[in-house]
C-alpha positions in Angstrom: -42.9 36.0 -45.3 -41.9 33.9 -42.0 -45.3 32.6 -42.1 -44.8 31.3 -45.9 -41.3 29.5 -44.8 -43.3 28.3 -41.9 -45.9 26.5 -43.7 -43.7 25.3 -46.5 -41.7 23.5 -44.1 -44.8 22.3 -42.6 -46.3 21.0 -45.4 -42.6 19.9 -46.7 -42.1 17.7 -43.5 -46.0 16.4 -43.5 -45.5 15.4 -47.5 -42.2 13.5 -46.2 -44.1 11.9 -43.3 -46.8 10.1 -45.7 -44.3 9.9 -48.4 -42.0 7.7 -46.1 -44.1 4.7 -46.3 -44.9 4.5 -49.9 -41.2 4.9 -50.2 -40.1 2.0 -48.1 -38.0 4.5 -46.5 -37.4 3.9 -42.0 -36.5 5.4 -39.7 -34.2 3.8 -37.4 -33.0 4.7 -33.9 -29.5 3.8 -32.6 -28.8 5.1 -29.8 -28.7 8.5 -30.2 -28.2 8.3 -33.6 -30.9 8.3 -36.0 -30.5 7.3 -39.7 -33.6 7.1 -42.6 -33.1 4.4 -45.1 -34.9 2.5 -47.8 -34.8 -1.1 -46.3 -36.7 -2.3 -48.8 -34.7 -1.2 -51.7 -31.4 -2.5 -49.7 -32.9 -6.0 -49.8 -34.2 -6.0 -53.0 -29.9 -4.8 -54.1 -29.4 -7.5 -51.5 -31.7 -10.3 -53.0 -30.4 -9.4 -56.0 -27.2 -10.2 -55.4 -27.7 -13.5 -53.1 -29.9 -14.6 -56.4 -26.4 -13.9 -58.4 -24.5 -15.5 -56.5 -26.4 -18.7 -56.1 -26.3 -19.0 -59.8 -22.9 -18.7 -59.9 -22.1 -21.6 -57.1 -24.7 -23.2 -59.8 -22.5 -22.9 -62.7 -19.4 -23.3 -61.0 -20.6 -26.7 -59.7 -22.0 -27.8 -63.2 -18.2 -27.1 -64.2 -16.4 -28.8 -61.3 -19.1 -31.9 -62.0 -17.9 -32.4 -64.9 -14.1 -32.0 -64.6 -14.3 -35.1 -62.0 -16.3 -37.1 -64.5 -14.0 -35.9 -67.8 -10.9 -35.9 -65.9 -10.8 -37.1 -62.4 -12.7 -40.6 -62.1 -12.2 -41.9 -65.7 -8.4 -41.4 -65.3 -7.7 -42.4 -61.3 -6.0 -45.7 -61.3 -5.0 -48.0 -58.7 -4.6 -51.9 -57.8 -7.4 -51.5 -55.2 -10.8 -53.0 -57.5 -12.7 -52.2 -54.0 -11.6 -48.4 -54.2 -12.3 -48.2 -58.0 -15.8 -49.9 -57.2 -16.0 -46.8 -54.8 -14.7 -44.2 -57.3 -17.3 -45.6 -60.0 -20.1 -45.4 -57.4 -19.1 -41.8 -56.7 -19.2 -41.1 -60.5 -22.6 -42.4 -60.6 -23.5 -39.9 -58.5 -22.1 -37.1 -60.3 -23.5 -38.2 -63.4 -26.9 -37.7 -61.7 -25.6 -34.3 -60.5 -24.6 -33.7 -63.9 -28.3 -34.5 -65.3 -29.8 -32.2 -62.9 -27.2 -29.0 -63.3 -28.0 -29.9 -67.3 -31.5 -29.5 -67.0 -31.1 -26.6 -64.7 -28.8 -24.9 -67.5 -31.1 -25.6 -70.1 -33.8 -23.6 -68.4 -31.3 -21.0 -68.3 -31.6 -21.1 -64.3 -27.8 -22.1 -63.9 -26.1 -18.4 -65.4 -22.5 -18.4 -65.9 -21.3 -15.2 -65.3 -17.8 -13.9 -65.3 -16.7 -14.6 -61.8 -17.7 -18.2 -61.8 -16.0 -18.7 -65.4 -12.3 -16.8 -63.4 -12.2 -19.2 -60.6 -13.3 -22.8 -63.0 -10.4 -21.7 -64.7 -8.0 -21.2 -61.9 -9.3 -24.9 -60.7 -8.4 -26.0 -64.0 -5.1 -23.8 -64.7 -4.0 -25.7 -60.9 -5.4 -29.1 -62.2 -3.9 -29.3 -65.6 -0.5 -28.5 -64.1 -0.3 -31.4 -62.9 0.5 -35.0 -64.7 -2.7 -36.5 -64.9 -3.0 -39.1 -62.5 -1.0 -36.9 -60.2 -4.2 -34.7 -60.4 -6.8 -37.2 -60.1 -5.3 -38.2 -57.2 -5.3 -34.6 -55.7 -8.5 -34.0 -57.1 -10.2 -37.3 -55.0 -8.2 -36.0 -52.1 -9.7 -32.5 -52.5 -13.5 -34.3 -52.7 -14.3 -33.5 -48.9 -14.5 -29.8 -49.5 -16.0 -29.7 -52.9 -18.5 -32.3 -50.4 -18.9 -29.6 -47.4 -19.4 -26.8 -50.3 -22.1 -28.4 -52.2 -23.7 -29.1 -48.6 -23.7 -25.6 -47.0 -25.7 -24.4 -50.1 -28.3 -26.9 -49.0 
């Protein structure tokens, strides 16, 4: 009988042994410490996610595009024709923004999921607080981090 238990376990831990591989499971050594894991799995969950995310940043930038074209640069006004020649040069460029994110949506590659949709509306629930060239203003002030945003996802 001890021989039976013996050779089950044998072949249980030999089976695991070339299992492990097709499995994408590791071993890893800490220290003492050893763990087994599925790395592969985790990255997939992982890439998964990233991928997510990304297209949320996508749709959340598609709507925050077009709040400063609807909202923000059509409706800032000031005495300054050099700054409004620089506000309608900046709305160029979010009109080709705009195109892009549009063609990106249409391919269905620019998902709008739930968490995206919360925090356009909190941006928008702030913005239309506010009397509206009161929030343009704030809005062009705000620019620089919608700027550094849209360039750490480079």
């Amino acid at each position: 009988m001890k021989a039976f238990g013996f050779a089950f376990g044998l072949f249980f831990a030999v089976g695991f042994l070339l299992w492990t591989p097709l499995t994408g499971l590791k071993t890893l050594h800490l220290g003492s410490c050893v763990i087994t894991s599925n790395l592969q799995a985790i990255q997939k969950e992982f890439s998964d996610i990233r991928d997510s995310v990304h297209s949320e940043r996508c749709c959340l930038l598609r709507h925050l595009v077009r709040l400063y074209l609807d909202r923000v640069f059509k409706f800032y006004q000031t005495p300054d024709h050099r700054i409004l020649r620089k506000t309608s040069s900046l709305a160029n460029s979010f009109l080709l923004i705009k195109k892009e994110l549009s063609i990106c949506h249409s391919r269905m590659a620019c998902h709008c999921g739930e968490e995206a949709m919360k925090k356009y509306n909190q941006i928008l629930s702030h913005f239309t607080e506010l009397e509206l060239q009161a929030a343009a203003v704030k809005a062009l002030g705000e620019l620089g981090i919608l700027l550094r945003w849209m360039e750490e996802m480079m």
